[in-house]
N, C-alpha and C positions, 0 to 999 in steps of 0.2 A: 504494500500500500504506500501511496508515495504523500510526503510530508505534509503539501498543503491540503490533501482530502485528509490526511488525518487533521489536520488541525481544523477543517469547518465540523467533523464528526465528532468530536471532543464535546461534551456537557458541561458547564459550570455546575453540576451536581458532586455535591460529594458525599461518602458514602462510609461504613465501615470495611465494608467488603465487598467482593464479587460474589455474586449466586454460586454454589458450589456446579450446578451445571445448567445447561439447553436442550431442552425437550429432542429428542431423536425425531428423523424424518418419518419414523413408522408411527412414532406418538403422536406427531402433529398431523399427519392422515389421518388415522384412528375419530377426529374431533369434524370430520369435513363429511357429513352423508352425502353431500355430490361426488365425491371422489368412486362411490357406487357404483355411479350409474355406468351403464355398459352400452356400447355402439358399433353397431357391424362386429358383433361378439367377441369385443374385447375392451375391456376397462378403457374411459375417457382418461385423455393426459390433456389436462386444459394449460395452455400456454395462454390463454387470452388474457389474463391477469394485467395489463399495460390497463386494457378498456375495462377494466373490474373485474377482481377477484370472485371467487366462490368465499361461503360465509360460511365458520363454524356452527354448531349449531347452537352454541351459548350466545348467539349474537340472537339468531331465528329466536330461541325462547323468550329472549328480554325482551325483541318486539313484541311479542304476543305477549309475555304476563303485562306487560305496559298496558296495551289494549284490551286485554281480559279484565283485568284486574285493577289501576289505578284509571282509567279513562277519562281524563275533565282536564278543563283548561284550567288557567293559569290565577294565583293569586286571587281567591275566592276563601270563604270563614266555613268549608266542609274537609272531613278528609281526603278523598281523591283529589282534590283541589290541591292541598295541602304535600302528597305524597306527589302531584306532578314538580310542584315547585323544589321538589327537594331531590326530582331524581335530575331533573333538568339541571340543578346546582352541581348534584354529584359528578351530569354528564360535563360540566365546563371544568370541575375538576381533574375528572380525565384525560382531557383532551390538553387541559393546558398543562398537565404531567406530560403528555405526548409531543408539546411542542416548545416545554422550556420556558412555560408564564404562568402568571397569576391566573384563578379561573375569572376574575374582573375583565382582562381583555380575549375572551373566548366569546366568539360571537355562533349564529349558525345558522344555515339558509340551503333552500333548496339545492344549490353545486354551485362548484368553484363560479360557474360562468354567469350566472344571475348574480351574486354577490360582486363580483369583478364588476359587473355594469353598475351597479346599486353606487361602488365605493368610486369607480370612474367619474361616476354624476356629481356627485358630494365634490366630488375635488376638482371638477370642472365650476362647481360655484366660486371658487377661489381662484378661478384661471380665466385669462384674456385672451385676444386674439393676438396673436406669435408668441404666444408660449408655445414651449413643445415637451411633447411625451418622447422616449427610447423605448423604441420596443427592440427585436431582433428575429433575424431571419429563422431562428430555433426555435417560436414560441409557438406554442399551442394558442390556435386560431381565436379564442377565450382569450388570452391576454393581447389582442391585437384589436379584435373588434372593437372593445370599450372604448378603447383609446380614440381609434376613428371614430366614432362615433362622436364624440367630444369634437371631434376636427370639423364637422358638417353644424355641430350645435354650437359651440363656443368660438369658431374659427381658428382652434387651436392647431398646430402643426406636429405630424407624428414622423419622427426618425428613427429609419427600421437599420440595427446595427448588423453589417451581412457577418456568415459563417464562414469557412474555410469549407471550402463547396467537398472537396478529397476528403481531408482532417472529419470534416463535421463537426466542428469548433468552433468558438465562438473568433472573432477576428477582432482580440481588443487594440489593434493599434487604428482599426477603423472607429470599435466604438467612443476610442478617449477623443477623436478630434468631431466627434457628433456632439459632446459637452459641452457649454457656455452657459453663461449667466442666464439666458434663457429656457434653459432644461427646468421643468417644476417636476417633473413623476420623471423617474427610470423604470420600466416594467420589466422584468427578467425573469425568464421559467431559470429554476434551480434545476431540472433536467430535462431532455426534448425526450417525451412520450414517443416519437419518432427513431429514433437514434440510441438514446440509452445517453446520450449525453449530459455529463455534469460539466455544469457551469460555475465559478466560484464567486456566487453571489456575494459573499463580503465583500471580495475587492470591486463590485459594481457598486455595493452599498456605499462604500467608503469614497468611492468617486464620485457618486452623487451627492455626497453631502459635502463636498468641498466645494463644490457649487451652488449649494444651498438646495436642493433637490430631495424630495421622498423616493426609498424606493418600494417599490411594489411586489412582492416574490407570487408566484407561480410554481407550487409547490408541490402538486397535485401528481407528478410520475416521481418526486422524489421523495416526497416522506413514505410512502411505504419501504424505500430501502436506506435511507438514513437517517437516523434518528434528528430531526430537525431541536436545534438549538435557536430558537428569534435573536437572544442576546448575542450571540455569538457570531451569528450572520449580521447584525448591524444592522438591519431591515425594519422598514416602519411599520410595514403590512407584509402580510402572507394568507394565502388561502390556500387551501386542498379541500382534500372528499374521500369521506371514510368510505366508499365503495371502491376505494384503489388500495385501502388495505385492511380485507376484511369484512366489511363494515355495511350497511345499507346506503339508500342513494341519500347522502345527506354532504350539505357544504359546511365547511368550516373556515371561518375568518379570523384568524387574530390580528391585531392592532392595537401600537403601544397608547396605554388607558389615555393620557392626554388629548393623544390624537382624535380616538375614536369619541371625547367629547366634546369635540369644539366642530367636530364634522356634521357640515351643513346638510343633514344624510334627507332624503326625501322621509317622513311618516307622517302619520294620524294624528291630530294635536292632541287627542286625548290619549295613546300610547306615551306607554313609559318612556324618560326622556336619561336616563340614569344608562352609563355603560356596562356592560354591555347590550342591556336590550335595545337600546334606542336604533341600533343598529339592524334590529328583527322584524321586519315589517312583516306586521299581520300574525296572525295564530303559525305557531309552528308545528314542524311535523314532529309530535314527540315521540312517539315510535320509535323511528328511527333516531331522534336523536338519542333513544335510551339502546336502541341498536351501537352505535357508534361508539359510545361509554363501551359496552361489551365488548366492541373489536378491539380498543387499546388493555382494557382488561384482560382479555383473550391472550395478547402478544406478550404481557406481562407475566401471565401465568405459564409462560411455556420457563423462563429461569425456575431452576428449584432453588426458592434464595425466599423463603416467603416473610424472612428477619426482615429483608433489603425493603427499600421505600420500591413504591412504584419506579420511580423514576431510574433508579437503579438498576430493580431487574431488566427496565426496557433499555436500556444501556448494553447492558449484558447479553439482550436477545438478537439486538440490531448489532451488534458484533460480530456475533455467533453467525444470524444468517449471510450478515456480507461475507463471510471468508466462505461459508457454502454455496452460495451463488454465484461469487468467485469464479469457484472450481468448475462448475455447471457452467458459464456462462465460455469457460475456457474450452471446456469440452464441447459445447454447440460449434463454438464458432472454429473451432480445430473440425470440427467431423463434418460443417460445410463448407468450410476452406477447400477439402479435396475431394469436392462434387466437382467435376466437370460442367459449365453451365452458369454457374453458381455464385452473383456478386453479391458482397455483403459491402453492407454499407453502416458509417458511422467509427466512433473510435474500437484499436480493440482491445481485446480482454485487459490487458497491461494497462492499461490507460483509464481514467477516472472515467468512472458507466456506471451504469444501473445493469440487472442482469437483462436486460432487452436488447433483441437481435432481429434486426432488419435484413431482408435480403430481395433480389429476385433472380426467378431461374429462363434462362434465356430461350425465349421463343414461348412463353407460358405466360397467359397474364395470370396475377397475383388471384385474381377468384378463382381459377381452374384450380391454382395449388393448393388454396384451403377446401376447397370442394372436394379435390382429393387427399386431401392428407386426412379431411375429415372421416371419410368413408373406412380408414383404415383407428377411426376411436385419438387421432389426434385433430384438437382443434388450437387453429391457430386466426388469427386478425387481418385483413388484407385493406388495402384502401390508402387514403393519405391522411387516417389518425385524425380530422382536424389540424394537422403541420401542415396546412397548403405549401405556403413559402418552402420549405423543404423540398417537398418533391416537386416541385417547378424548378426549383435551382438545380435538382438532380436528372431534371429532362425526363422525366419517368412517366408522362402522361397522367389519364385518368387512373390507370391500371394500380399505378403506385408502388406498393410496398407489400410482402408477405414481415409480419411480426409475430415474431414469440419472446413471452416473458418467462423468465422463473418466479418464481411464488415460494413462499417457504413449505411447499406441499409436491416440488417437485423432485422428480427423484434423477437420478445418472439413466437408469432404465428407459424413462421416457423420452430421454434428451436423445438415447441411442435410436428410440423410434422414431421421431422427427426427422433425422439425420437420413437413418432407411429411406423413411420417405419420400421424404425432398431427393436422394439418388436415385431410386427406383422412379420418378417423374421424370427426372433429369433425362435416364436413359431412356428414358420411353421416347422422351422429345429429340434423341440423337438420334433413335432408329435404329 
């Protein structure tokens, strides 16, 4: 692991000790009843995990005791009333164990990309015509939208920082001369859902505010596989979606408490105006977010360390699974390196990634391969992800991309079926 990904990985947590261990891959199966299901008579290996994992099934019952059991809204003199307010408390406690803050700046919202336009708007009341946002050629189409969007309503100007079209990197000696006293928002995904690419949001952070700038993270393909630190990253704002690890379809927002109370956010005069809710417009979906408390729960409980804080064991977990996804992400891209046919795209294994692996196989558009790779019980993602800019820059058409992710559910086994498969396609298409 090389120095500066450890140092964005790092926790200001401190602790007595390490968990004595990490749940084994057949224990963490064991917890997944999708992992059951069977297809063209042979066990599913879901790589789809980039577009949303599979759910334990402690996450499945929280929803349902939620909705069986405490059902009522919010801040009312009954007890389900009473019991929603306190599981909703417990869930911003969760979640801001997951992401390194107080549960005061944990907000939550339909997905990352509703919230992203919600906080876009707020911060376009604060912004004039020739301001400008940074976004980047690597971002998921969510962190790009809002922005323009602002560009048609506020007459703000958006500058997209390009990648290193090969590398699939980010190209910062382009993005520091897009900086000036004009830059108000930096938008940056911490990793392209596309590519597997990590980007070292600090040092965008830390540039932005030398010019007096917010930055805005896009967090949404990276916190499932690094433990997101906000303090550490330097970032004003961050969103993700517990359905990228684990979790139901639910967004999450955090932002630093000052921020998020002076922000001019669209709501109801008579909603609560106190942070974090002020930020929650309308009834939320509590299910899920009692869902979502359960997926960071879930991840916690795979350390056997049950002395350690939360915070600890997830420390301990997201350790654990990066050096085995690692391995997996090595062995993918080693056993489609020598397919004939066969271009991968993005950084590789050595190189700072998430375990997602982009490719495509020559003469095949990307639907054919998941169509067939499905047929043989592997499913894999095909499209341009919402990365437009990516695969425009890659020339790759409508067709786009075939992607597979690791999961903490995948095994060397499956990685070896993928691999079969995509050859057995490849040669099919040499003839």
């Amino acid at each position: 692991m090389t120095s500066h990904v450890r140092a964005e990985r790092e926790t200001s947590a401190t602790h007595a000790g390490a968990p004595s261990a990490v749940a084994g891959v057949d224990e963490i199966r064991a917890r997944f009843p999708a992992l059951q299901r069977v297809h063209g008579g042979v066990p599913v290996a879901y790589f789809d995990g980039p577009g949303g994992t599979q759910v334990p099934e402690c996450v499945a019952d929280a929803v349902s005791d939620y909705l069986l059991r405490h059902n009522a809204n919010t801040h009312w003199e009954y007890p389900t009333s009473a019991e929603t307010d306190a599981i909703l408390a417990d869930a911003r406690a969760a979640l801001g164990d997951f992401l390194g803050a107080p549960p005061s700046e944990i907000a939550f919202g339909l997905n990352m990309t509703t919230l992203t336009f919600h906080v876009a708007r707020a911060l376009g009341r604060r912004m004039r015509a020739g301001d400008e946002v940074i976004v980047t050629e690597l971002d998921h189409h969510a962190n790009v939208a809002p922005w323009e969007a602002l560009a048609r309503d506020v007459g703000v100007v958006v500058r997209m920082a390009r990648m290193h079209r090969d590398a699939g990197t980010l190209d910062w000696e382009h993005f520091d001369s897009l900086l000036s006293e004009r830059t108000k928002v930096v938008a940056i995904g911490a990793a392209s859902n596309a590519l597997g690419t990590i980007t070292l949001v600090r040092a965008a952070a830390e540039r932005a505010h030398r010019v007096g700038a917010l930055t805005f993270v896009d967090a949404v393909h990276y916190a499932p596989h690094v433990l997101v630190d906000v303090r550490r990253l330097q970032c004003d704002l961050l969103a993700c979606s517990a359905y990228k690890f684990y979790g139901p379809h639910v967004g999450v927002l955090w932002g630093r408490e000052a921020l998020l109370a002076e922000l001019e956010l669209p709501k109801l005069a008579p909603a609560p105006d106190e942070s974090p809710e002020r930020v929650e417009t309308g009834t939320q979906n509590h299910e899920g977010i009692a869902g979502a408390a359960a997926a960071v729960e879930f991840l916690a409980s795979l350390a056997h360390g049950a002395q350690d804080s939360r915070r600890a064991r997830l420390h301990a977990v997201f350790d654990e699974l990066h050096e085995r996804n690692a391995r997996l992400t090595r062995r993918l891209w080693d056993g489609l390196s020598s397919v004939p046919g066969v271009t991968l795209f993005g950084p590789p294994p050595w190189a700072p990634r998430t375990p997602t692996v982009s490719f495509t196989v020559r003469g095949v558009p990307s639907t054919d391969v998941a169509r067939r790779l499905a047929a043989r019980g592997v499913f894999v993602s095909h499209g341009d992800f919402y990365a437009t800019t990516i695969v425009d820059r890659l020339e790759l058409g409508p067709e786009g991309l075939v992607r597979a992710g690791c999961a903490c559910y995948t095994t060397s086994e499956e990685i070896d079926r993928l691999v079969a498969g995509v050859s057995e396609i490849a040669a099919h298409q040499r003839g």
